[in-house]
C-alpha positions, 0 to 999 in steps of 0.5 A: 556482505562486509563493509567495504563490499558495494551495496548501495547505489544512488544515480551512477554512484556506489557506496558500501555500507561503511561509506553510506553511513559516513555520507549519511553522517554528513548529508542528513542534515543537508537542506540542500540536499532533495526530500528524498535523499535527506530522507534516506540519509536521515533513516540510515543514520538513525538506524545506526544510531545507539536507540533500540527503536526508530521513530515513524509516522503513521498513516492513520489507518488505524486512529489518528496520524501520530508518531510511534517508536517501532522497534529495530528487533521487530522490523528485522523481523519483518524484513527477513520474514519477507526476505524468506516469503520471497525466496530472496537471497544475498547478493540479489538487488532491491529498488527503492523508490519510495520515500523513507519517511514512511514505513514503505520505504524504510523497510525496504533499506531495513531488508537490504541490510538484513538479507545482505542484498544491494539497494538502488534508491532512485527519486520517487518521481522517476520515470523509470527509464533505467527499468528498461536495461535492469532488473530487480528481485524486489520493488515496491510502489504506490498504485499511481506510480505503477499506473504512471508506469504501465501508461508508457509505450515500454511500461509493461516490459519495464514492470516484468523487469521487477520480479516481485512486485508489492503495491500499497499505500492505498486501494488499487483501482479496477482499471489497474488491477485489470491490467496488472492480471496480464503482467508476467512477473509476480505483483501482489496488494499488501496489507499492513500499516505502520504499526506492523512494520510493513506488510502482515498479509499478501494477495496476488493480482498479476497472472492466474493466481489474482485473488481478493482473498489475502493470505497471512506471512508465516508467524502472524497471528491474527483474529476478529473482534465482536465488531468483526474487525481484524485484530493483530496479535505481535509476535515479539512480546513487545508491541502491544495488540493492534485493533483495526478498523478493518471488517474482514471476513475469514476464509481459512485461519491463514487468509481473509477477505477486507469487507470495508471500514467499521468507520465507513459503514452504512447504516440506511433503512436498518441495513448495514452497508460497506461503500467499498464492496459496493463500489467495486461491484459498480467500478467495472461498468462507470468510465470514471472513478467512484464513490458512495457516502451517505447524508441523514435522512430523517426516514432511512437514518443514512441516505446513500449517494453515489459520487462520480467524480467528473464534470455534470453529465447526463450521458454519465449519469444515465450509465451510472444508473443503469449500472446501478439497476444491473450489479445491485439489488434493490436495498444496495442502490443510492438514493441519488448520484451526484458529480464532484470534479476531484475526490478528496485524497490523502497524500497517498492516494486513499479516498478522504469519504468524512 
């Protein structure tokens, strides 16, 4: 794609590459310019600039928020490593409706330069509405978003019009990833973090092939430490080696399961507890969103507590226990349940448990 050929596309305006980059020069610096495109400007210009890295906030996934400098080398790598996975080809068209002041959405522009392909970046806010008379090879989007999207009259028909789909960010609720199960196109859950330039691994949701097990993209190398978290070995010899926080368990060298947090565990009765297995065997029967955490307790060590999140209900409160007493045995089931009118949540929609 030489410079002068249309690659990017904002509202009803097309720009080359040559161009972008000129507006960028221009614009990113625009106060009165919105959040999202100030962001995309101010991502475009420093991926031209002379630096050999970008600077990126994380998300904390694995330690506290910071900002780290992430090679250029290493997310070119990681674009076209997607660019391969998904058989994408020059020419096809991506859609960019995340913020590039995350990773998210700066490597979705760092894909369309690599592969050559066009890029219609939109307001993360849309309603996509434009979905219904386009098509995209590649989007990506936060679970609310796709929940947003999949409440509307069209919102299915919208959705199939993306041919891969990713969603991360966050955990995908139950509700959802049941009604993702009937979608045609191809919808996966990514597992990555800012630190890996994107997604590492992929697990299916939409269609026959829903799975919970992730399977690793070609060249990532991977292992367990002796606390049985995943442990991130890169593959350009210049990042150092990424220790999560993740407990996983491993299926086959190429695919794993996400058994919970280190850091959320649950020790109670001298048994350990993930909260997140636990509240996925229990969502599917509770109406409303839920939550297990703990309190000491001088006898246990850890008391467990189920947290409903909704205004004080008997009737709840009757169907929360009696899906306790089904779907756990009996050293898995809180102690207690108790109802909180919103759970606190961190900006990209995952649970904030301490």
């Amino acid at each position: 794609m030489n410079l002068s050929e249309k690659q990017f596309f904002i509202g009803d305006e097309s720009f080359s590459s040559g161009e972008i980059l000129s507006l960028a020069s221009e614009s990113r610096n625009n106060r009165h310019l919105a959040d999202w495109k100030q962001a995309f400007f101010q991502f475009i210009h420093e991926w031209f600039n002379s630096d050999d890295y970008v600077k990126v906030q994380t998300s904390g996934s694995t330690g506290e928020p910071k900002v780290i400098h992430l090679s250029k080398e290493t997310m070119k790598k990681n674009a076209l490593r997607t660019i391969q996975y998904f058989s994408l080809n020059r020419n096809d068209t991506l859609l960019l409706n995340l913020s590039c002041r995350y990773i998210a959405g700066k490597m979705m522009v760092v894909r369309a330069l690599t592969g050559q392909m066009k890029l219609e970046i939109v307001d993360p806010s849309t309603g996509f509405s434009f979905l219904k008379d386009k098509t995209f090879q590649l989007g990506a989007m936060v679970p609310l978003q796709l929940s947003n999207l999949l409440a509307q009259p069209d919102g299915r028909q919208k959705v199939e019009n993306i041919r891969h789909l990713l969603v991360g960010g966050s955990a995908v609720p139950y509700p959802l990833e049941q009604q993702i199960r009937q979608l045609q196109n191809n919808v996966v859950s990514t597992y990555g973090m800012t630190e890996t330039a994107s997604h590492i691994a992929i697990r299916t949701l939409s269609g026959n092939r829903a799975s919970d097990l992730y399977h690793l993209l070609p060249g990532i190398r991977v292992e367990k430490d002796d606390r049985g978290c995943l442990v991130i070995h890169p593959d350009d010899g210049e990042n150092e080696t990424l220790v999560t926080n993740d407990v996983v368990g491993f299926i086959s060298p190429e695919s794993f399961r996400v058994l919970g947090r280190a850091d959320f565990v649950i020790i109670s009765g001298g048994l350990k507890f993930y909260p997140e297995q636990l509240e996925a065997r229990l969502q599917p029967y509770i109406p409303v969103p839920v939550m297990i955490s703990a309190v000491p307790d001088e006898k246990l060590g850890q008391k467990m507590i189920l947290y409903l999140e909704a205004k004080k209900s008997e009737l709840l409160k009757q169907t929360a226990s009696e899906a306790i007493k089904q779907q756990l045995i009996k050293y898995e089931r809180p102690r207690e349940i108790r109802f909180l009118e919103e759970f606190s949540r961190t900006e990209n929609g995952k649970l904030q448990r301490k």
